[in-house]
C-alpha positions as CSV (number, residue, x, y, z in Angstrom):
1,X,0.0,0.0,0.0
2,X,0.9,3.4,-0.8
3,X,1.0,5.5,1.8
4,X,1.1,9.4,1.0
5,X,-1.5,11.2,-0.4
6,X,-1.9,12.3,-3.9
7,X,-4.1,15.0,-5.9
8,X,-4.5,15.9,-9.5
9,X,-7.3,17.4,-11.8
10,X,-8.8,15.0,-13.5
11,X,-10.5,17.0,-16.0
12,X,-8.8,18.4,-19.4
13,X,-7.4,22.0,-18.9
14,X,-9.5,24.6,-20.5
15,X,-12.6,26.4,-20.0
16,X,-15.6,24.5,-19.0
17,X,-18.5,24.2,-17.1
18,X,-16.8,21.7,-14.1
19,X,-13.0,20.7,-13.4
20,X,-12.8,17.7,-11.1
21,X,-9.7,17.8,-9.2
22,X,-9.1,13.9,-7.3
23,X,-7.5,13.5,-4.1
24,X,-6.3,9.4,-2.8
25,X,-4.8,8.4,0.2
26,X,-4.9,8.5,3.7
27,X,-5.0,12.0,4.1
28,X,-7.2,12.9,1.8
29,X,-10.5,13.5,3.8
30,X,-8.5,15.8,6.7
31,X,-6.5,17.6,3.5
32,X,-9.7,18.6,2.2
33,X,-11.0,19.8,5.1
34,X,-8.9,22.0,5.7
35,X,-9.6,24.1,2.6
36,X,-13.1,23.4,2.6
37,X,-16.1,25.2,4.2
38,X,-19.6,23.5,4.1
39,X,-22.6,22.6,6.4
40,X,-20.6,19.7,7.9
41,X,-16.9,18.8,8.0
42,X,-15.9,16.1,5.6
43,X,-14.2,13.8,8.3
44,X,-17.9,13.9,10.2
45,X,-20.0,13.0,7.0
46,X,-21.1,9.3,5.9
47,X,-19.4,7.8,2.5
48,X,-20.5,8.4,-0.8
49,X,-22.3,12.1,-0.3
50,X,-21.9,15.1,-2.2
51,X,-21.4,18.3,0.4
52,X,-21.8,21.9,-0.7
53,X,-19.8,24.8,-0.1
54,X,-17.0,27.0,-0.6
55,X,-13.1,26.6,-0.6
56,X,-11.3,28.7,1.3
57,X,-7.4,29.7,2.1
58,X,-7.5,29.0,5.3
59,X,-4.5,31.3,6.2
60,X,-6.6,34.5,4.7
61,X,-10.0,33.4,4.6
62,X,-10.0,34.6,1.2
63,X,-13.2,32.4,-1.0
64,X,-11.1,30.5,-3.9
65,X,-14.6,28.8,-5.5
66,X,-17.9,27.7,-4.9
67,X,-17.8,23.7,-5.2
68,X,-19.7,20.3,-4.4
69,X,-17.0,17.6,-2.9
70,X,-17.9,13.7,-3.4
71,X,-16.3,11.9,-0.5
72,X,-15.7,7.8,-1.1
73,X,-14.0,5.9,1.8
74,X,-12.1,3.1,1.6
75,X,-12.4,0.5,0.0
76,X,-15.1,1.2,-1.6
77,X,-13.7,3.9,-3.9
78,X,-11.4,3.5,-7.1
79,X,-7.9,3.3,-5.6
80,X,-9.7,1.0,-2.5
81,X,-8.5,4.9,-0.6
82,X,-10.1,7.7,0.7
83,X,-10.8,9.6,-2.1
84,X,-12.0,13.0,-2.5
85,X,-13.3,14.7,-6.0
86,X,-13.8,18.8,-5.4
87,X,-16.0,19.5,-8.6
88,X,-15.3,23.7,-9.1
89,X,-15.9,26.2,-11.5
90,X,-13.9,25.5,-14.7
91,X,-11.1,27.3,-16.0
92,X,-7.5,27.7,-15.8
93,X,-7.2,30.1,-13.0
94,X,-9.7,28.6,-10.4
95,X,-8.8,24.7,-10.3
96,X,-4.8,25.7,-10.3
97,X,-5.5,27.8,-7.1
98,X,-7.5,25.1,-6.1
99,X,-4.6,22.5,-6.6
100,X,-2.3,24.4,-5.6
101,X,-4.0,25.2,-1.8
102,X,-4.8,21.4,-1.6
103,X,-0.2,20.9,-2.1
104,X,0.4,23.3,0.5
105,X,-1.3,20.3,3.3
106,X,0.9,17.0,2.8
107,X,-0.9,16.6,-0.5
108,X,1.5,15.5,-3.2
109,X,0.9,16.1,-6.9
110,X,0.2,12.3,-9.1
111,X,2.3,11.0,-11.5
112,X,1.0,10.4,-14.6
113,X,-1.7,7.3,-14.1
114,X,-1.4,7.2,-10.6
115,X,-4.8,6.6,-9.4
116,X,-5.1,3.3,-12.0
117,X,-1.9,2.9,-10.7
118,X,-2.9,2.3,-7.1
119,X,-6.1,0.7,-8.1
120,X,-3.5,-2.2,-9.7
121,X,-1.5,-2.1,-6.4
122,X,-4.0,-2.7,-4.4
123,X,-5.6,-5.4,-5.8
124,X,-9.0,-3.6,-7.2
125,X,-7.7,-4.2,-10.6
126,X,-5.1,-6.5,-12.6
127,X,-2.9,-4.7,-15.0
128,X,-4.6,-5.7,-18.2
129,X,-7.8,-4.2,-16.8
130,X,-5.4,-1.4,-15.8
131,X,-4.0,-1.0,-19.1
132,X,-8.0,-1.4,-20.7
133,X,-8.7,2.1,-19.0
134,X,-6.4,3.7,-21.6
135,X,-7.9,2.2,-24.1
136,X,-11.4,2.9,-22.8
137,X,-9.7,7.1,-23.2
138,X,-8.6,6.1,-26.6
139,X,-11.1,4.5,-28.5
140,X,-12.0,5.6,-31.4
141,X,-15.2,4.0,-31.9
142,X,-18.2,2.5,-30.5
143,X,-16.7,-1.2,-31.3
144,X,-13.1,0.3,-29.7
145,X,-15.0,1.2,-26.5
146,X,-17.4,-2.2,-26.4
147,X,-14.3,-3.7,-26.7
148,X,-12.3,-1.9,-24.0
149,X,-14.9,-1.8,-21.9
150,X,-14.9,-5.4,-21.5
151,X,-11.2,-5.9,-20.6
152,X,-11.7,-3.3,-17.7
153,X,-14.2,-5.7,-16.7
154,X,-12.0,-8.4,-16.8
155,X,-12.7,-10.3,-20.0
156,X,-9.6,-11.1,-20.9
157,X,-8.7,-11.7,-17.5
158,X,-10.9,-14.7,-17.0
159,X,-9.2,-16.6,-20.1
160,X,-5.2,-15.8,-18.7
161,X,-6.5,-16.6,-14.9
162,X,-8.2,-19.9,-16.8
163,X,-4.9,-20.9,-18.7
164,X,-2.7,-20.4,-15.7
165,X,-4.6,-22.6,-13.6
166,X,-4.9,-25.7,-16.0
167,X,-1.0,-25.2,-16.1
168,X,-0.5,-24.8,-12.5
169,X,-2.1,-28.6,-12.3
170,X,-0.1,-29.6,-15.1
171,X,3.0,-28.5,-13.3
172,X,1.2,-30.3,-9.7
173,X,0.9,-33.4,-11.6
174,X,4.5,-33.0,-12.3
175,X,5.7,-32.5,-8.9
176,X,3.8,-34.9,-7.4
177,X,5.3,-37.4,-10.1
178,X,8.8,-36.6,-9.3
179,X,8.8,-36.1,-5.3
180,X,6.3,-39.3,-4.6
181,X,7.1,-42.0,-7.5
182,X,5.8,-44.7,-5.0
183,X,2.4,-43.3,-4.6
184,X,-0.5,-44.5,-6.5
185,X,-0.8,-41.2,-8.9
186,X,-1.9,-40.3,-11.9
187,X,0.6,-41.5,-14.2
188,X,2.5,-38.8,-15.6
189,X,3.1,-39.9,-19.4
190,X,4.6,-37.6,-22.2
191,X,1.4,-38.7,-24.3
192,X,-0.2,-36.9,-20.7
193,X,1.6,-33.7,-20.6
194,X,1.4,-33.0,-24.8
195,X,-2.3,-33.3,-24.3
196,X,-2.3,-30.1,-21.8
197,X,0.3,-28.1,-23.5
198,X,-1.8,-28.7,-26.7
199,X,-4.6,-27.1,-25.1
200,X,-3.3,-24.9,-23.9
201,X,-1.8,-23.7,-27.2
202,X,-5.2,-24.0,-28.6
203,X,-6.2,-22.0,-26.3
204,X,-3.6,-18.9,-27.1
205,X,-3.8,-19.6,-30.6
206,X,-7.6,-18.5,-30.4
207,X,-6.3,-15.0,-28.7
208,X,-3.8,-14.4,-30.8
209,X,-6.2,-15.0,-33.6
210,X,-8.4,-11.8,-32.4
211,X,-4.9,-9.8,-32.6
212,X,-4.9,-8.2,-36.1
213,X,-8.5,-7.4,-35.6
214,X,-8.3,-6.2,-32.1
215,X,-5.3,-4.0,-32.5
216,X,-7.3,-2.2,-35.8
217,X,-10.0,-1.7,-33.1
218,X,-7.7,0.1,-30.4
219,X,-5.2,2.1,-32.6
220,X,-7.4,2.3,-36.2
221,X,-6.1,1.2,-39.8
222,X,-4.1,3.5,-41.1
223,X,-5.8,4.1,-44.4
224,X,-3.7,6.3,-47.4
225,X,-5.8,7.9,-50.0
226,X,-3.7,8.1,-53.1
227,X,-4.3,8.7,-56.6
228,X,-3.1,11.4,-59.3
229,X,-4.0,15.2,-59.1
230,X,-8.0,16.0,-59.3
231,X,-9.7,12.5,-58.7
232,X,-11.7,13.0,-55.7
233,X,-9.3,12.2,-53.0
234,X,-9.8,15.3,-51.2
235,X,-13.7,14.9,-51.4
236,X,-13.8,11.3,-50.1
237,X,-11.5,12.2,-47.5
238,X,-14.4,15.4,-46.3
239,X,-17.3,12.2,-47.5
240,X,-15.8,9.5,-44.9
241,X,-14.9,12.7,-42.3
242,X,-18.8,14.4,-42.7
243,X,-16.9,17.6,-43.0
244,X,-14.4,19.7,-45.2
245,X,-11.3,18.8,-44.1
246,X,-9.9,19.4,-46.9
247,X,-9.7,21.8,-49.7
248,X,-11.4,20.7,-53.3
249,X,-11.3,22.9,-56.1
250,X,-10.7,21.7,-59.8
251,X,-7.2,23.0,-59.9
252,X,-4.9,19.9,-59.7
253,X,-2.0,19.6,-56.9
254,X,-4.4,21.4,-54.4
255,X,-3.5,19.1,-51.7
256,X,0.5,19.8,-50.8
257,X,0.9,17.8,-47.6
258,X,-0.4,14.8,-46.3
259,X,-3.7,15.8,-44.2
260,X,-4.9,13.2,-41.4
261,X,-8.4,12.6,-40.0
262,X,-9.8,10.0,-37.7
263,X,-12.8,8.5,-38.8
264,X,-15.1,6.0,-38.1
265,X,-16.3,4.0,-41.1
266,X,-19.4,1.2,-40.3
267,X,-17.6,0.7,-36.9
268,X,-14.5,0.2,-38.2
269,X,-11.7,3.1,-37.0
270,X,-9.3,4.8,-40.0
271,X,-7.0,7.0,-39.9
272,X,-7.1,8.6,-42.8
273,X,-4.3,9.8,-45.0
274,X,-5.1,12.7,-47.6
275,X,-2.0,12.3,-49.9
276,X,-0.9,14.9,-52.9
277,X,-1.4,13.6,-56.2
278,X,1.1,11.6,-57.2
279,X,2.3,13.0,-60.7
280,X,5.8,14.2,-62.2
281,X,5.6,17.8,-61.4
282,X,8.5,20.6,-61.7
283,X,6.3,22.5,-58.2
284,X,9.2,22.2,-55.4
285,X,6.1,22.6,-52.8
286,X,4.1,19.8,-54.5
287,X,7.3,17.5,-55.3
288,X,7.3,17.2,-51.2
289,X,4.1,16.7,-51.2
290,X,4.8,13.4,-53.5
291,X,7.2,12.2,-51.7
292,X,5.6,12.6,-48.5
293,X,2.2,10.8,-50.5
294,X,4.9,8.0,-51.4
295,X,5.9,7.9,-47.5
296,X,2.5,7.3,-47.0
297,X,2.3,4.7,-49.0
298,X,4.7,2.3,-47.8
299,X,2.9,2.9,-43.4
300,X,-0.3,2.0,-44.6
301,X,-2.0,-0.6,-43.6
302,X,-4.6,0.0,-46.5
303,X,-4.9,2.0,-49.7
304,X,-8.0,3.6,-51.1
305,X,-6.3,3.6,-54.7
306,X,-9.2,6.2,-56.4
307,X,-9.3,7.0,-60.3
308,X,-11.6,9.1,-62.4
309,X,-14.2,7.2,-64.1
310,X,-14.7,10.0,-66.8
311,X,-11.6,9.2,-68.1
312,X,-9.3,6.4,-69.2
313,X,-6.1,5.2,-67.3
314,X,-2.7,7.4,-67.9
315,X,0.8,6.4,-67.6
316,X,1.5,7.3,-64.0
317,X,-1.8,5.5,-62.9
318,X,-0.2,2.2,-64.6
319,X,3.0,2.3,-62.5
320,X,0.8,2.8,-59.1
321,X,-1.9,-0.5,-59.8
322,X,1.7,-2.7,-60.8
323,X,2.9,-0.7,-57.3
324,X,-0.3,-1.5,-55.3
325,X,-1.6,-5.0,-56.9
326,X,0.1,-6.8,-54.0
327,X,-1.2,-4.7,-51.4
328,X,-3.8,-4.4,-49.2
329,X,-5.6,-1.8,-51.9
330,X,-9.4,-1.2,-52.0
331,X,-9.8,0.7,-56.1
332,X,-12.2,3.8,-56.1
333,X,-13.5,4.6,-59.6
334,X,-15.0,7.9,-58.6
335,X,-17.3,10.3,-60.5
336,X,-19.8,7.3,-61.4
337,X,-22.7,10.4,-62.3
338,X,-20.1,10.9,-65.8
339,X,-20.3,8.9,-68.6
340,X,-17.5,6.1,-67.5
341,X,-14.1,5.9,-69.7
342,X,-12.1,4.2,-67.6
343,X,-10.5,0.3,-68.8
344,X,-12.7,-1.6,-65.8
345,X,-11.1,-4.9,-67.0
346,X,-7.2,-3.7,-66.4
347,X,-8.5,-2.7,-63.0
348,X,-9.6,-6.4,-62.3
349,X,-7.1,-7.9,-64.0
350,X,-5.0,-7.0,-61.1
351,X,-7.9,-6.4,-58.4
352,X,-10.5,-8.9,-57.0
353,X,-13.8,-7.5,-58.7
354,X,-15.1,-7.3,-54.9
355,X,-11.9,-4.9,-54.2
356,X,-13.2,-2.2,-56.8
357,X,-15.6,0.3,-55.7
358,X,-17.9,2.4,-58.0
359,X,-19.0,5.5,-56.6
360,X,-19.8,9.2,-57.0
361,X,-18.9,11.6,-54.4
362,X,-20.9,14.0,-55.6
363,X,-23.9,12.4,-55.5
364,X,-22.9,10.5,-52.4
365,X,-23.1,6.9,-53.9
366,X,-20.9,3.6,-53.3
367,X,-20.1,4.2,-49.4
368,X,-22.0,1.4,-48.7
369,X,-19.9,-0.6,-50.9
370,X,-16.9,1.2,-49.7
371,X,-17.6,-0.2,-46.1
372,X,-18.5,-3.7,-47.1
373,X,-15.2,-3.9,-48.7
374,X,-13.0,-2.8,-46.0
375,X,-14.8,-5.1,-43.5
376,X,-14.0,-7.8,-46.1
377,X,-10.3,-7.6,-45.7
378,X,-9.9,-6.9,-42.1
379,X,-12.8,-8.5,-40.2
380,X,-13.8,-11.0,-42.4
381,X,-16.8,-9.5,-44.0
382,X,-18.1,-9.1,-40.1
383,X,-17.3,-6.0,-37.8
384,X,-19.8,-7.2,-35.2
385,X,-19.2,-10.6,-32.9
386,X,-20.8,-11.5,-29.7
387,X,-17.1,-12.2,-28.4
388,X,-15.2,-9.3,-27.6
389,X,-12.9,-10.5,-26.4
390,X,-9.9,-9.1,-28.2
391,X,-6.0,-8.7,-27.8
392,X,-5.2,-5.7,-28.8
393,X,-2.3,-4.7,-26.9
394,X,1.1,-5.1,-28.3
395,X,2.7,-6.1,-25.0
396,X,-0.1,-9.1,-24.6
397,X,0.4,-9.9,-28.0
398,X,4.1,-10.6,-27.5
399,X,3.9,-12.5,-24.1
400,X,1.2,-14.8,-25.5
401,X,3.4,-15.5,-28.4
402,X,6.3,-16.3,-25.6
403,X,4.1,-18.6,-23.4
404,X,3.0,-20.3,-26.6
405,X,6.8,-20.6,-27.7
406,X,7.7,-22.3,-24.3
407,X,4.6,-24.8,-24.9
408,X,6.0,-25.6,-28.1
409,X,9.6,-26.1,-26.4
410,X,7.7,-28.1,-23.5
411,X,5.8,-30.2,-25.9
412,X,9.2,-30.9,-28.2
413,X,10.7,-32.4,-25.0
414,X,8.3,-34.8,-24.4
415,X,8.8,-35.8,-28.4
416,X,11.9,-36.2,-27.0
417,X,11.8,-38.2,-23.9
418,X,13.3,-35.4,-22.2
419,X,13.5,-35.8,-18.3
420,X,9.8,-34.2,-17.2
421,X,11.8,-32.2,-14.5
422,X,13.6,-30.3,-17.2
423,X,10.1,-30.4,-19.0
424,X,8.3,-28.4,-16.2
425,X,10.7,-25.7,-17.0
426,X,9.2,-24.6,-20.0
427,X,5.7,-25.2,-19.0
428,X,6.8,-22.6,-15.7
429,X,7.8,-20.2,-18.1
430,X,4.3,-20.4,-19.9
431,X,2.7,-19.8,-16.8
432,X,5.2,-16.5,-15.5
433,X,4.5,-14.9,-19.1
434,X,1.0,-15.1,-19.0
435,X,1.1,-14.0,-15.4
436,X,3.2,-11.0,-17.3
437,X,-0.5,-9.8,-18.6
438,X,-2.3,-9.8,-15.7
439,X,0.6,-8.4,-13.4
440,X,0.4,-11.3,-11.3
441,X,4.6,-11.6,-12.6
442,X,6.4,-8.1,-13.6
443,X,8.8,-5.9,-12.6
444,X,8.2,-2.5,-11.0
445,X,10.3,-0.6,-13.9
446,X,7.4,-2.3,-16.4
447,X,4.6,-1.1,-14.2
448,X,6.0,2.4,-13.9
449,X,6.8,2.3,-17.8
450,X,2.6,1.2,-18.4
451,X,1.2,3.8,-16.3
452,X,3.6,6.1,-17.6
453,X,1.8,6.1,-20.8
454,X,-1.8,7.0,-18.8
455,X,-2.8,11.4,-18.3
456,X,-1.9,12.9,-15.1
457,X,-5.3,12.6,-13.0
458,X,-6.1,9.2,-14.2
């Protein structure tokens, strides 16, 4: 347990209606009382109330804000502390002097994540749950949140708690084997331990499986639009944002830089990549721009390749569909309302028909298409499951690919009528690496790096 008591606003800086500044620890009820002025004093009130009044400097008397403070005693608060929230006035001004008057009474300011932090500590939370609340911040999406949402409620949990405990028997069995050979036991037969570590590889395997789609669902596919000057890139980039992000005239080489934009496509989150057309040019400003656009291409993790119906296929268009054929590259033949000039059959030469999109961006047609085709290639043809539990973290990604590897080591011994107490080592290892994901098994410098990552007040 922590001891020393910690505050932070928890609310973004700026002008609002409410700033919530959070106070945890064992001080935090007597530290807020002694800046705040209501009906009652906070250390005499029951748990869970909301008090009104004023806060005060208690050295001048001088009226800092009118507030409501929420009072939560342990454990029955999110750290399992005292915890204190003083809802004020929102601005800069007022919840700084707040703050600061709360520092000047054995109140320490939080690190970054601290509050999550001592929820994990204390044993309210595991640290995948933990790490879930960042995601719950981040998501992007409806699906992102359903999906984060879970693994703060301990989704994902449940399976690693599950795997570790069908290996902690294997590894009893084990033990038992070696230490009390003349007991009547279970016998413990390689045939016997491959079984287990089988399952349980089965078992990570169907994780790991959820990876691709779950990490698209926390951090978004990073989507480049690309095509030559004055073929709608611009406008299906303000279509998929329902705005004008970016500038569309008829002049080509509008578009110098590469513009992003976060949107949210049928569920499915893309970040969005508004490239400069990709032509020879002798512009200085819009040769960056190209090579910037060609930057772009090679992050992506998908390509909205778009052409002009109206008219047929030009040199530089050529070199990008030989470029992009053996990508992952969705083909936009835009401006459908025209009469159509473009070759269709060189574009599916090299393009499944399903990966080529009609539409008209004008007239607003083919985004249903659009989003049926990029659900095809990442999600199966299905954004929606009744499982969501995903991995979508790259730290739980890589120790679920370690515990499997030592399964596979374990299960290779036994192939090889290695002694089982040499066997158990690898099956151990398993076990501490998925331990890794739950924090039942890390170090304190990883734990400080995780929460690291979180916003100060969290």
């Amino acid at each position: 347990m922590i001891q020393d008591t910690i505050a932070a606003i928890s609310t973004p800086l700026g002008e609002g209606g409410i700033a919530i500044i959070r106070v945890s620890g064992e001080g935090a009820v007597a530290a807020a009382d002694r800046v705040f002025f209501g009906k009652s004093k906070l250390s005499e009130v029951a748990t869970h109330t909301v008090h009104y009044g004023f806060i005060k400097d208690p050295a001048t008397m001088e009226r800092i804000d009118e507030v409501l403070v929420t009072v939560m005693r342990a454990p029955r608060s999110f750290t399992t502390e005292d915890v204190v929230e003083i809802s004020c006035h929102g601005g800069f001004i007022s919840v700084k002097k707040v703050l600061d008057l709360l520092l000047e009474h054995d109140v320490r300011l939080a690190e970054p994540g601290e509050f999550t932090k001592r929820a994990f500590l204390n044993g309210r939370i595991d640290l995948s749950q933990a790490e879930a609340v960042i995601d719950l911040i981040r998501a992007k999406s409806d699906r992102a949140y359903s999906v984060a949402m879970k693994q703060s409620e301990g989704s994902l949990s449940k399976r690693i708690k599950a795997l570790r405990h069908d290996l902690v028997e294997l590894m009893a069995h084990i033990e038992v084997n070696i230490d009390y050979p003349e007991h009547d036991v279970e016998e413990m037969t390689n045939a016997f331990i491959k079984e287990k570590c089988s399952n349980a590889m089965v078992q990570i395997d169907d994780l790991l499986n959820t990876a691709q789609q779950g990490k698209i669902l926390r951090e978004g596919i990073v989507t480049a639009i690309v095509g030559k000057p004055n073929v709608g890139k611009s406008s299906l980039l303000n279509t998929l944002a329902q705005d004008n992000r970016a500038i569309v005239t008829d002049i080509p080489g509008t578009t110098r830089d590469v513009i992003e934009e976060y949107v949210n496509v049928n569920g499915i989150p893309l970040k969005l990549l508004d490239t400069a057309g990709i032509r020879e040019t002798s512009d200085i400003v819009e040769q960056i721009g190209v090579e910037k656009s060609r930057s772009a291409l090679a992050d992506a993790d998908l390509i909205l390749l778009v052409f002009n119906g109206a008219e047929s296929l030009q040199v530089d268009e050529f070199a990008l569909i030989e470029q992009l054929k053996e990508k992952q590259t969705i083909i936009i033949v835009n401006k459908l309302d025209l009469a159509q000039r473009i070759e269709l059959d060189v574009l599916t030469q090299h393009f499944p028909p399903e990966r080529v999109v009609k539409m008209s961006l004008l007239e607003q047609q083919g985004i249903t298409d659009l989003e049926k085709a990029i659900a095809s290639i990442f999600f199966s043809g299905q954004v929606e499951s009744s499982d969501l539990t995903y991995v979508s973290n790259v730290r739980h990604i890589s120790l679920l690919k370690k515990a499997k590897g030592s399964l596979d080591e374990a299960f290779s011994a036994t192939e090889a009528f290695v002694p089982i107490d040499m066997v158990q080592i690898d099956i151990r290892n398993a076990w501490e690496h998925l331990g890794e994901i739950i924090g039942d098994s890390v170090g304190d410098s990883l734990i400080d790096q995780i929460f690291s990552q979180f916003c100060l007040g969290k």
